[in-house]
C-alpha positions, -999 to 999 in steps of 0.1 A, spaced: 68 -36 907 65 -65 879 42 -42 862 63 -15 863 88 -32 847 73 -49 817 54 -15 808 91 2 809 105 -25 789 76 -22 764 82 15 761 120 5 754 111 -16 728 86 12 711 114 36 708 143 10 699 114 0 670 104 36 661 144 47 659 151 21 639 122 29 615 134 60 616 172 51 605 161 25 583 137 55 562 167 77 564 191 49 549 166 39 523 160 78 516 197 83 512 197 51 485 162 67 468 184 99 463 216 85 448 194 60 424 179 87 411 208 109 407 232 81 395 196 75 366 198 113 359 233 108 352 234 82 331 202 96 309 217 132 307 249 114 292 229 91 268 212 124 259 245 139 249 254 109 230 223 111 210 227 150 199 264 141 193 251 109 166 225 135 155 248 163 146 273 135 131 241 119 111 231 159 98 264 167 87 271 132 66 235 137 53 249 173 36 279 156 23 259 129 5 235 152 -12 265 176 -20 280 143 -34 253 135 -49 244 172 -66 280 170 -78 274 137 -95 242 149 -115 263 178 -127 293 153 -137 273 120 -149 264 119 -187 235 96 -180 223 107 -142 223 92 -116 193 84 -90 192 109 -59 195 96 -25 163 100 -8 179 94 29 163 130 40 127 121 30 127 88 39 138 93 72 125 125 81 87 116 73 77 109 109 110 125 126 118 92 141 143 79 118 175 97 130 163 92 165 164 55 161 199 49 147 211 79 183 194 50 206 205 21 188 228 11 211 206 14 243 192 -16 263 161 10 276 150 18 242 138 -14 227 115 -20 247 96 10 234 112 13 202 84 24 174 71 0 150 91 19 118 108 4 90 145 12 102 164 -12 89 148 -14 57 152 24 52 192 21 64 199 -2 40 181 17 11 203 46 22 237 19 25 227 5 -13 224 41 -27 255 53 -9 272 21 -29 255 32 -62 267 66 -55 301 58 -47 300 41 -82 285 65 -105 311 90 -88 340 65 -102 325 55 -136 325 96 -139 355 102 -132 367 72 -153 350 87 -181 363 123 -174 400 108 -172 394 88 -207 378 122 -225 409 146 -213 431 117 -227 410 115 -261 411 156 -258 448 156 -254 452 131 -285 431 157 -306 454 184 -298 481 165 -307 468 155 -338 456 192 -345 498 205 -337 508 175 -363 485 188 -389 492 222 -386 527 214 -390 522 197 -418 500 219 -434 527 247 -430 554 229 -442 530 225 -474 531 259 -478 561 261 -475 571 233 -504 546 253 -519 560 286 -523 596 276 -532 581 256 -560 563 283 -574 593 308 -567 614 284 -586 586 282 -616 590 317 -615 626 318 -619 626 296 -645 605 316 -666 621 345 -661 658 331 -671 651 311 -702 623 315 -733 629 280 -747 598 264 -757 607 228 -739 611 252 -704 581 272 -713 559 244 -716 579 229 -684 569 263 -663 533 265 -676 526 232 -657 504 235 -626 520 230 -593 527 189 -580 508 207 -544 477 220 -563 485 255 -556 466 267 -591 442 294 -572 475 306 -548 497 315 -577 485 306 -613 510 307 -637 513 331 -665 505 327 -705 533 310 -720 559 329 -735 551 342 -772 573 332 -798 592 355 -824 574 368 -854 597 351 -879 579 318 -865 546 333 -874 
């Protein structure tokens, strides 16, 4: 009867053990699962992030070599192109880097590549880019001003220059006038002077008036 007993109790205590194995796999199963899940998660989301900064990186590399092609065309002297796209894009790890720069998990298998020497190449010529851009457009804004100055002097001269004519020709109608309307000597000799506007070649003035041939 003792016997009995302690081999029933045994075989109580087998299958109290063996369901408790049993819940305790199923619990730490259920854990595994969600772990991994939750990890799947949170890597799909950092993977989103990283094409996100990628796409962003692609698109302000464009705009710096449009910037830059636009300068060349503008600058008098040239500027130095930024050589972000080769520098980076030699081992395909460069724009990878700056997506995973804010993760924890990636330093500690980060590749041994210049980074942050090549991001601040990239930050200096973006500075010396940025100033070329200004010192062009400084020296486009003081040549349209020097250009509008020209065309102002060009309107003043050609004013000027017509208004000569224009002294000009009512001198020389006036000389002519003169000739015409009197045959002294004194205004004879007066209208056979050459114009004050050096007009000569424009309207030379005729032989002077002969005289009568009782003065022969």
């Amino acid at each position: 009867m003792l016997i009995n007993k302690k081999n029933r109790a045994l075989k109580d205590l087998r299958e109290k053990s063996k369901k408790e194995v049993l819940e305790d796999t199923s619990f730490w199963q259920e854990e595994l699962k969600k772990a991994k899940e939750e990890t799947n998660q949170a890597w799909q989301a950092k993977l989103e992030r990283m094409e996100a900064r990628l796409v962003s990186q692609e698109e302000e590399l464009r705009r710096l070599q449009l910037d830059n092609e636009s300068l060349q065309q503008k600058s008098l002297e040239g500027s130095p192109t930024c050589h972000c796209k080769s520098d980076s894009g030699q081992n395909g790890f460069g724009r990878i880097d700056s997506a995973f720069e804010d993760d924890e998990e990636y330093f500690a298998h980060k590749p041994s590549i210049p980074i942050q020497s090549t991001r601040q190449e990239c930050e200096r010529l973006q500075e010396r880019l940025t100033e070329e851009e200004q010192r062009a457009d400084q020296l486009k804004l003081a040549l349209n001003q020097k250009l509008i100055e020209f065309n102002k002097l060009q309107i003043t001269l050609s004013r000027q220059t017509k208004e000569m004519i224009e002294l000009e020709k009512s001198y020389l109608q006036l000389q002519c006038r003169l000739r015409r309307g009197s045959s002294k000597p004194t205004v004879a000799r007066l209208c056979s002077r050459t114009s004050p506007f050096s007009s000569k070649n424009l309207c030379p003035s005729p032989p002077a008036t002969p005289q009568p041939n009782g003065l022969l």
